[in-house]
C-alpha positions as CSV (number, residue, x, y, z in Angstrom):
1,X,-1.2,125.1,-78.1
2,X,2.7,124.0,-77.7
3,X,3.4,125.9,-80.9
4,X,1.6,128.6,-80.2
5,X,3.2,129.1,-76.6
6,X,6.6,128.4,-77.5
7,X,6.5,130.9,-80.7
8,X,4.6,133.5,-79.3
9,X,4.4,133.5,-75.8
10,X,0.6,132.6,-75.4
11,X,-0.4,131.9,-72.2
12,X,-4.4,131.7,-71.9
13,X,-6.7,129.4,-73.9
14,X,-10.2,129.4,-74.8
15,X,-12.1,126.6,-75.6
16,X,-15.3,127.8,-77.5
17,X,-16.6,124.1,-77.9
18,X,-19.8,123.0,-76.0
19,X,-18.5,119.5,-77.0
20,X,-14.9,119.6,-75.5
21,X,-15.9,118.1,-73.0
22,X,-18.0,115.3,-74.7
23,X,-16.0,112.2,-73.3
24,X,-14.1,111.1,-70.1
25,X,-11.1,109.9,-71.9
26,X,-10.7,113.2,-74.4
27,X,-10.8,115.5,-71.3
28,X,-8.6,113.7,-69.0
29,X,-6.1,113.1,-72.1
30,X,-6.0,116.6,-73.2
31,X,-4.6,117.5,-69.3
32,X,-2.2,114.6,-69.6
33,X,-0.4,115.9,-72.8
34,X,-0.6,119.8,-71.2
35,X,1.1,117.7,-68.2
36,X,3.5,115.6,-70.6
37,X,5.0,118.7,-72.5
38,X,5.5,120.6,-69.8
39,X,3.0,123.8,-70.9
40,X,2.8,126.3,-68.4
41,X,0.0,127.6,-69.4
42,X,-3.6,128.1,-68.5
43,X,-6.8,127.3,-70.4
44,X,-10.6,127.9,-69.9
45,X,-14.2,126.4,-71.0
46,X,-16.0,129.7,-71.3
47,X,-18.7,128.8,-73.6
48,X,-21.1,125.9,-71.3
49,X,-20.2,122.5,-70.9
50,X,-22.4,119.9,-70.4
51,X,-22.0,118.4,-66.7
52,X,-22.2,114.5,-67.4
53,X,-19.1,113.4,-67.1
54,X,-17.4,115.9,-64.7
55,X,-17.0,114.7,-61.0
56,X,-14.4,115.0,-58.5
57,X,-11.6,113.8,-60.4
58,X,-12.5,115.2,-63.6
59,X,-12.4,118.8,-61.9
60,X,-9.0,118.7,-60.4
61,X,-7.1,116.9,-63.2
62,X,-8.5,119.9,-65.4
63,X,-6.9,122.1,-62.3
64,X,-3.5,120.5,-62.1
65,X,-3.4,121.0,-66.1
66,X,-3.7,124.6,-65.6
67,X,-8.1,125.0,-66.2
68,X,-8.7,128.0,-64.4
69,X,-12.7,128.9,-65.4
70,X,-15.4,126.8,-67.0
71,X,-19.3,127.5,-67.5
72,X,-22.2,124.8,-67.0
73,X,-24.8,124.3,-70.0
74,X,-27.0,122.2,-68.1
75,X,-30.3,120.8,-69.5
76,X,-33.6,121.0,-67.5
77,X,-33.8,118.2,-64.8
78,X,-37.7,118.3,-66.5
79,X,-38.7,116.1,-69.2
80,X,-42.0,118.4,-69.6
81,X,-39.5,121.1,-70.3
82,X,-36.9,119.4,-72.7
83,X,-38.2,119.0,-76.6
C-alpha cells in the first residue's frame, strides 16, 4: 500500500478477503503500521467479514486508520440452519 501510494497516488483500498479480518492482532496491527507510516489513505472491507472479533475498539481503530466501509458475512445464529 506505501508503494503503491507514494508512486502513484493511490488513495482507496479494497480488501477482497473474507479472512482479513481472521484475528485480533492482524487487524489491529495492520491500522498500526497505516498509523506508523504516516499513509493518508483510506481502505475498505467490501467483500463480508466475519463479526467475531470486531467490538468497540476494533471498529474505531479500523476508523482512525482511515476504514471507511466494511460488509458483515455473518453465519446463522441457528445450528438447524448451519451444515
Amino acid at each position: 500500500m506505501e508503494f503503491v501510494h507514494s508512486r502513484l497516488n493511490v488513495t482507496d483500498f479494497h480488501f477482497e478477503d473474507l479472512t482479513s479480518v481472521s484475528s485480533r492482532e492482524w487487524i489491529i496491527g495492520l491500522c498500526d503500521e497505516i498509523d506508523k507510516r504516516g499513509l493518508t489513505i483510506t481502505w475498505q472491507l467490501p467483500n463480508g467479514i466475519r463479526s467475531e472479533i470486531i467490538d468497540e475498539y476494533i471498529i474505531k481503530r479500523m476508523k482512525t486508520s482511515g476504514c471507511t466501509n466494511i460488509t458483515f458475512a455473518p453465519e446463522s445464529g441457528s445450528t438447524e440452519a448451519l451444515p
